[in-house]
N, C-alpha and C positions, 0 to 999 in steps of 0.2 A: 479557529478552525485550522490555522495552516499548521498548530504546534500538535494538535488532535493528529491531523496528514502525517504528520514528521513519525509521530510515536507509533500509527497503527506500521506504516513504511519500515521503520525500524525494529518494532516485531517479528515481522512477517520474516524478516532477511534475520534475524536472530535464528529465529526457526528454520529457516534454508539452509543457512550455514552450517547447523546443527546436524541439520539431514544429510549436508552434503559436502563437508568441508574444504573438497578440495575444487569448489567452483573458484574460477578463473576471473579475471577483470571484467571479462566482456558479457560473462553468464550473470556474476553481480549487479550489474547496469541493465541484464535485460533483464530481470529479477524484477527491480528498483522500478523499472518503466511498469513492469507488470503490474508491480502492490499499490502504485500512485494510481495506474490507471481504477484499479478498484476501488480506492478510496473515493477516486474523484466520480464513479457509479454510484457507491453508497449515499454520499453528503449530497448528489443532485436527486437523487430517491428521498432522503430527507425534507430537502429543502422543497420539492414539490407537493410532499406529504402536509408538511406545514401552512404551505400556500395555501392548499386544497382547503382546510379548516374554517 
């Protein structure tokens, strides 16, 4: 799960970067905080879903 976290994290900021290239240190890190926060939404959405069963 934490290398799944790593890869969508590193996507997402591909794709930012892309959008936006000349984001700064600190806009990369709130980025970063942003796509981890999401992941860590999805995988407890998961992980409840599976419980649920």
């Amino acid at each position: 799960m934490k290398t799944e976290g790593q890869a969508f994290v590193q996507e997402k900021m591909q794709a930012a970067l892309m959008a936006d290239p000349t984001m700064d240190e600190a806009e990369q890190k709130a980025k970063i905080s942003q796509f981890t926060a999401e992941y860590q939404k999805e995988a407890m959405t998961k992980l409840i879903e599976e419980a649920k069963k």
